[in-house]
N, C-alpha and C positions, 0 to 999 in steps of 0.2 A: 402531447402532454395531457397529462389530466387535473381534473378543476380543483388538486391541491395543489398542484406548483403546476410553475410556466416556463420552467426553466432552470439550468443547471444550478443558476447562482440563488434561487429560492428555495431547491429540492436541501443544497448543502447546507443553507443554513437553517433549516428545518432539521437536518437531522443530526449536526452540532449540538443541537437547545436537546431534542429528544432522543436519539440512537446510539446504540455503543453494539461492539459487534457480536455481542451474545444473540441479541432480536437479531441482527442480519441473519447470522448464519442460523438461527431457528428458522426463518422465513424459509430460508435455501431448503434446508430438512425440512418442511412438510410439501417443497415443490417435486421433492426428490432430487435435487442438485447437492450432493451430498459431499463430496470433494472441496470446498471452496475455501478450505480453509490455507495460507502457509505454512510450514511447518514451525515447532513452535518456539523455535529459538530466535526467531525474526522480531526483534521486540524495541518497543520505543526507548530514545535517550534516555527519557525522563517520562515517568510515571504518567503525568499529566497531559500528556500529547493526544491530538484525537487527529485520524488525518479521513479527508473520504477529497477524491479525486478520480479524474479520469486518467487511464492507464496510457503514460507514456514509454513501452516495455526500448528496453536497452540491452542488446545483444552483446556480451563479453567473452573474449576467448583467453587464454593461457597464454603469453611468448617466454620468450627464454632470454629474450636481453631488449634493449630500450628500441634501438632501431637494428634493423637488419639491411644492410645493404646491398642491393643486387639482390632482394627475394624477387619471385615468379610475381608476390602481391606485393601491390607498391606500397599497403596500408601498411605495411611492415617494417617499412622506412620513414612513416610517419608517428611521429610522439604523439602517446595515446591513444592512434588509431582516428574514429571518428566521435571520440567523446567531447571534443568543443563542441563541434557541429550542433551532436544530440542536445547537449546544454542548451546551446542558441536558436534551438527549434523550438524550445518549453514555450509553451499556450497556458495564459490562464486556467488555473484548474486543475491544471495537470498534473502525473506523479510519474517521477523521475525512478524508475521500478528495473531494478537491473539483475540478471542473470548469467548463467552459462560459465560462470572460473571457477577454479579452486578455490576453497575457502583459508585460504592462504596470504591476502591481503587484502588492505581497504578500496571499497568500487566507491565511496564519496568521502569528501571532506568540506573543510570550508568554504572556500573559494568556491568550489561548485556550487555548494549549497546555495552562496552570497548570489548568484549569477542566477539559480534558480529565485530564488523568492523575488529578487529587482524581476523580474521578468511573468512575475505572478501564481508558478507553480504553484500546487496545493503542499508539497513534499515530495520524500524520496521514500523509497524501500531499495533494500540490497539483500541479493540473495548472500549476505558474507560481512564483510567488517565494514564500517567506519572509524573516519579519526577525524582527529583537529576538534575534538568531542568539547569544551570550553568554550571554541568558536563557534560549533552548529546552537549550542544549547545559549549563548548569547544572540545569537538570532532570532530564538524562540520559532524555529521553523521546523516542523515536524517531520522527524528520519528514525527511522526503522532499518534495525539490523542484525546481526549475532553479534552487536556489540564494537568497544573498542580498542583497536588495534591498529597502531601506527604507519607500519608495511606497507610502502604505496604501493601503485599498480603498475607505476614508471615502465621500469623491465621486467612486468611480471604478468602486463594482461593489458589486453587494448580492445577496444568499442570496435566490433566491424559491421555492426547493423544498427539501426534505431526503426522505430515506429513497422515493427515484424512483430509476428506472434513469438513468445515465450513459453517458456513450461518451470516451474519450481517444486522438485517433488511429487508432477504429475499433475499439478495444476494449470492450465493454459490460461497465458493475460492475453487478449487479444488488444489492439492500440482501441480505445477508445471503452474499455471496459469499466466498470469503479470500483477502487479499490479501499477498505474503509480500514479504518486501523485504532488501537487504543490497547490499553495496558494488559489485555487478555490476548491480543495478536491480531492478525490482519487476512481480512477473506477478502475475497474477490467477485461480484457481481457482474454476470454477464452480459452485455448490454443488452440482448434481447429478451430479456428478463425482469428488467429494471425493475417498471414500471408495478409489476407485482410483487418485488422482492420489497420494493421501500413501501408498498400499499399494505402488505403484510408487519414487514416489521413495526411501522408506528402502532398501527392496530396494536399487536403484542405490547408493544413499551406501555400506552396506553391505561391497557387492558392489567399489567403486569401493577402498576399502582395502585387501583382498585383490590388486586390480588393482595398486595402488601398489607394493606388497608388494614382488610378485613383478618388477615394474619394476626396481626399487631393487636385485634380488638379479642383476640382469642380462639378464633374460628380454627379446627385441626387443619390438619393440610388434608386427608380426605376428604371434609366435607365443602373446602375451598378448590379443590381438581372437580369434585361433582360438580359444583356450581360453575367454576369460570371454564374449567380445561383449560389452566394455564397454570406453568410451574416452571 
């Protein structure tokens, strides 16, 4: 770590007070990690949500009825698959970040949700729907999704992996990556990167006040990109 935070739970609350994800993914764009972003229909319950967490990626596939018995896979005669499991593996910090179905029903709801935050997650993201949307947002526990929609996942899709790499639209979560989120969408930080994506961005946020400043006092916007090189 370096001599601005010591640690995950310093770095996040540092970048709560200061960071939203425009400076992330500007930081990304001058490292050349260009990709980083979800696509942009992935978006918070409520306006006001911020999430930044470590990627807990959740593998999801398609079935065709709740249990199948006598498949070749035994997960297939299991309800849900291995989504309690993944639930009950959530680590502090963490994000509950799920992929791989149809956009055709909800990959979280309540009850998950409730099981993630008692258990100290940071939040969820879903490549597809949420529900029980009244209960998550009485939680106050930040979920990102295309929104909501009731349609469980019962007979329609089961968890057959947890803590594997991901891909959403061509983006790869690896388990342990950070994932930041807020009303503009949600990009993804690769942990070997970290360290100068969040040294970057503060800088930026920073840096980006001062710009306003001097905005606000009259200064054109050419003569404020000469000075600071930031916009």
């Amino acid at each position: 770590m370096n001599k601005f935070w010591k640690n995950d739970d310093e770095l996040f609350i540092a970048a709560k007070k200061e960071l939203f994800t425009a400076v992330v993914g500007d930081a990304m764009d001058k490292m050349n990690l260009l990709h980083q972003f979800l696509p942009p229909q992935i978006q918070p319950l409520k306006n006001d949500m911020f999430l930044i967490g470590r990627a807990m990626p959740v593998l999801e596939a398609d079935t065709f009825e709740e249990l199948s018995i006598g498949s070749q896979n035994p997960l297939m005669s299991k309800p849900f698959g291995l989504m309690l499991e993944a639930l009950d593996d959530l680590k502090k910090n963490e994000v509950y970040i799920c992929a791989g179905a149809s956009p055709t029903y909800a990959l979280v709801g309540e009850l998950m949700m409730t099981r993630a935050k008692v258990l100290g997650a940071a939040g969820a993201v879903a490549n597809g729907y949420s529900r029980d949307t009244f209960g998550i947002m009485d939680l106050d526990f930040p979920v990102f999704s295309y929104g909501n929609y009731a349609q469980d996942q019962g007979p329609r899709g089961k968890v057959i992996d947890f803590r594997v790499p991901i891909e959403i639209e061509g983006v790869r979560i690896n388990p342990g990556d950070i994932v930041v989120g807020d009303i503009d969408g949600v990009c993804v930080v690769p942990q070997e990167h970290e360290e100068e994506v969040f040294l970057r961005a503060f800088e930026k946020s920073r840096g980006e006040k001062t710009v306003l400043k001097a905005i606000q006092n009259g200064m054109s916007a050419v003569d404020s990109w000469n000075k600071y090189h930031i916009m």
